[in-house]
N, C-alpha and C positions, 0 to 999 in steps of 0.2 A: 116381621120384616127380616129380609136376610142380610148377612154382613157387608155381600159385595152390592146390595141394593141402597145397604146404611153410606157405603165408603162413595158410590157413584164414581166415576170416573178416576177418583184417585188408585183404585184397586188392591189388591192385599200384597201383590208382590210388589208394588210402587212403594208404599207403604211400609213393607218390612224394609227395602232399602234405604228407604230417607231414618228409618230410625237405627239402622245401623250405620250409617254416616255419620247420624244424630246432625240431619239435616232441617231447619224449617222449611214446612212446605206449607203454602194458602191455595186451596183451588176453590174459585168462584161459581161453584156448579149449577146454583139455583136448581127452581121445578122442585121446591119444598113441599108444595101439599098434600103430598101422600106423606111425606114422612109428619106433617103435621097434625094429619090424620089420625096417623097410627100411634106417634111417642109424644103427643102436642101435651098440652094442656091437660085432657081426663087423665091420662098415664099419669103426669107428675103427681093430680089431686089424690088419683086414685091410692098410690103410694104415699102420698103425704097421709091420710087417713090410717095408713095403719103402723106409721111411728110413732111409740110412747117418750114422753120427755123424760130420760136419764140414758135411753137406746143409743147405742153404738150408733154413727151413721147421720145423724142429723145436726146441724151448725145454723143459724142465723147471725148476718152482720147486718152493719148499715155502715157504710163508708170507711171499711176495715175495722170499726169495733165489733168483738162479738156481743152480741144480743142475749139476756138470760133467755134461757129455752121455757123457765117456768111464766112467761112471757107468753108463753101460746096457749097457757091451757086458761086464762082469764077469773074468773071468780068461779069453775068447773074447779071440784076437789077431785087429787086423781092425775094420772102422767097422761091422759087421752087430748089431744088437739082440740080446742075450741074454733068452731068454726069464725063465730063472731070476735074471738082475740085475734085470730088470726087475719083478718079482713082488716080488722085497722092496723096492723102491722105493715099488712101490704100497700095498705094508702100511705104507709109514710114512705113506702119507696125500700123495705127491706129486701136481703138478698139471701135466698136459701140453697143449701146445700145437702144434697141426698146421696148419702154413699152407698156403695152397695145395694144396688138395686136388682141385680139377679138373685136376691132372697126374698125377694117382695112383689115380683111381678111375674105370670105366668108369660105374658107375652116378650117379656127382654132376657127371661131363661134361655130360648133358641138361642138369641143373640151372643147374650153370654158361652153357651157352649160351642158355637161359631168361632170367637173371638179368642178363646184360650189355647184351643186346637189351632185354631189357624196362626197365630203369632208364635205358638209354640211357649209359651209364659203363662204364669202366673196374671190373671186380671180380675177389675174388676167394672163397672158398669157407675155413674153418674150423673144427678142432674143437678145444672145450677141453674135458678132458676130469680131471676131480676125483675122487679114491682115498681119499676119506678126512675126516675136519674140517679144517678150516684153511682157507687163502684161495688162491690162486695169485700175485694181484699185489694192491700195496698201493696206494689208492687214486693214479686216474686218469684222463683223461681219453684217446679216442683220437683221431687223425690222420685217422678216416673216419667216416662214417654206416656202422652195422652193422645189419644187421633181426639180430635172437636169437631163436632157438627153442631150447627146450627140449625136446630127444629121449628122454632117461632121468634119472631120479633127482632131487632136487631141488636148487634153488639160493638164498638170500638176497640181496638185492639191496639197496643204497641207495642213493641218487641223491644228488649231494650240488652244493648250491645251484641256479643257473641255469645255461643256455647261455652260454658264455664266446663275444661276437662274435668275435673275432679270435685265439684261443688259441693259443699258441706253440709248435709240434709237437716244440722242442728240449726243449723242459720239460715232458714231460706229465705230470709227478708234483707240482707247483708249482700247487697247489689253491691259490685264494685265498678261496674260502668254501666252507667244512666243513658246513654245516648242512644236517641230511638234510632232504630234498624229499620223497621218498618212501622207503617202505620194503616191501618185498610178496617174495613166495616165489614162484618160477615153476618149475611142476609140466610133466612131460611133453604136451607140444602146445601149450603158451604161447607166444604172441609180441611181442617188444618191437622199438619203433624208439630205436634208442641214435644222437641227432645228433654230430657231432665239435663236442668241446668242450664236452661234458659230464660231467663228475667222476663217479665212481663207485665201488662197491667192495663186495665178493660174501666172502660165508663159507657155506662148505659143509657143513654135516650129515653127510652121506656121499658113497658114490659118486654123481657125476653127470657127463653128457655133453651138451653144447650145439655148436648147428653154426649159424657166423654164415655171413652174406652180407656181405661187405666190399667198399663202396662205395667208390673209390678215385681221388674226384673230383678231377683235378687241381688245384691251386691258381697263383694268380699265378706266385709263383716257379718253379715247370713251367715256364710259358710264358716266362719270362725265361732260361730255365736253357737251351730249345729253340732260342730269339733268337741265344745265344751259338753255341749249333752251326752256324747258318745263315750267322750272321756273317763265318765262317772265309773261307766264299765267297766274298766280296764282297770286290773288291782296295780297294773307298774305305772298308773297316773294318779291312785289313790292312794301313794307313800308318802308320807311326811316328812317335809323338809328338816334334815340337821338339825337339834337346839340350838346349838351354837355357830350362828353362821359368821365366826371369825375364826373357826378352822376350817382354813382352805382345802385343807386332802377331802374332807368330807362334804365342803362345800361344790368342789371340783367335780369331785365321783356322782355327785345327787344332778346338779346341773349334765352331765354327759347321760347319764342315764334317764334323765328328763328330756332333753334335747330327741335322744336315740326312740323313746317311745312315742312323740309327736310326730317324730319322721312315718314309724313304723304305723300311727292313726293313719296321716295323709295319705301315704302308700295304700292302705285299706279301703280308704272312703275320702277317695279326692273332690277337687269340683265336678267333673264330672256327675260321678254317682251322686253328688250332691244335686244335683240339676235334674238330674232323671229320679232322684228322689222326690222333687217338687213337683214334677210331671205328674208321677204314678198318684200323688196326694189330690192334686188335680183334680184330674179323672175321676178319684172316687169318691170325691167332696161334691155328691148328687145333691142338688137344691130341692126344697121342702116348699117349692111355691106352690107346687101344685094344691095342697093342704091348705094353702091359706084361708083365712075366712072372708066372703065377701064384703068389701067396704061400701061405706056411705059416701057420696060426692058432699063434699063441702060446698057451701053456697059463696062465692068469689064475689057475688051482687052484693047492694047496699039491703 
């Protein structure tokens, strides 16, 4: 499937603006079936089959607790998925969470390289996937701009106040205004632009399956965090501080000449080049799906 057939109506340049506004947007698209088709149900199994429990990438809740993961593998010794643990997990209504899913599937790789090109960023690909009533996590806000589609089954949605400018990625559960914004159900073919720092919080009816595009726009502290590795290089950031830092002439002259080489980093390798650094990593971070080895369907039956 292609991007602008995932986005439907909403389109990619609609799309880049509402996330550069860091506006919410719900469009009611419907006519899911080809995408149900195509990223329904087999997709998520087929993916679920080939996460081992301790893997980056995989989470189980049930009404914001998380779930132990050695939970799935049942009285199987070994990180491999039990079909049968997993099946009564699902009857109770658990809710699963699959990151990174352009290292696991040859069909959402296009996508994926679609999506990183076309947004210009850093991303990555998601499915969360609902067994039941209940919720998966308990309100919050996230860390990225996500587009959401809704692939199978349905989902409840509230928005809860405004866009937080600055919202604190250590706290995403530290809502400071609760009052729903919106409220609306998003039916298979639906698409939302969810900005980072926007509160939120989903109850599910039944089975449902949604597959985000996660925007994974670097922020400041990236670039300060990338400063520091650079840093290492540089012998006039590798001097040692004064012993004695209660003589000031020494203390003055180290701080100016500290000060003066930070400047002269920034000058070298600002945001920008930092950003066209994440591009060019981008591009050459080619996924390894195609190698994967064929998986087994898990049986979802009793």
């Amino acid at each position: 499937m292609k991007l602008d057939e995932l986005l439907g109506p909403l389109g990619l340049e609609e799309a880049i603006a509402a996330i550069i506004e860091r506006r919410f947007l719900h469009l009611p698209c419907g006519g899911g079936e080809r995408l149900t088709t195509l990223l329904g149900w087999d997709s998520f199994v087929s993916i679920l089959n080939l996460q081992r429990v301790g893997m980056r990438g995989i989470r189980v809740f049930k009404d914001g607790r998380p779930i132990p993961l050695s939970c799935l593998t049942g009285s199987r010794s070994g990180t491999s998925i039990d079909g049968s643990a997993f099946n009564r997990l699902s009857r109770q209504g658990v809710s699963v969470i699959l990151n990174r899913l352009e290292h696991r599937s040859k069909d959402l790789h296009g996508l994926w390289c679609e999506a990183r090109e076309g947004f210009a960023c850093p991303a990555q690909l998601a499915y969360v996937a609902n067994f039941g009533p209940g919720y998966a996590l308990n309100a919050h806000f996230d860390r990225y701009d996500i587009i959401v589609v809704q692939v199978a089954g349905l989902k409840e949605w509230e928005i809860l106040g405004d866009v937080v400018d600055v919202p604190d990625a250590r706290k995403p559960t530290q809502i400071n205004n609760d009052t729903v914004t919106h409220r609306f159900v998003m039916s298979p073919g639906d698409v939302m632009v969810l900005p980072y720092g926007l509160a939120h919080r989903c109850k599910i009816p039944d089975a449902s399956l949604q597959l985000g595009i996660l925007l994974e726009r670097p922020h400041g502290c990236d670039y300060v965090k990338r400063l520091g590795e650079l840093a290492s290089e540089r012998p006039e950031l590798r001097r040692p501080a004064p012993i004695n830092c209660q003589d000031e002439k020494a203390m003055a002259r180290y701080e100016q000449e500290l000060r003066q080489a930070v400047v002269a980093l920034m000058d070298a390798f600002g945001p920008r080049e930092f950003l066209l650094e994440e591009m060019r990593a981008i591009r050459s971070r080619e996924v390894t799906a195609a190698d994967l080895p064929p998986s087994v369907a898990l049986d979802f039956e009793d």
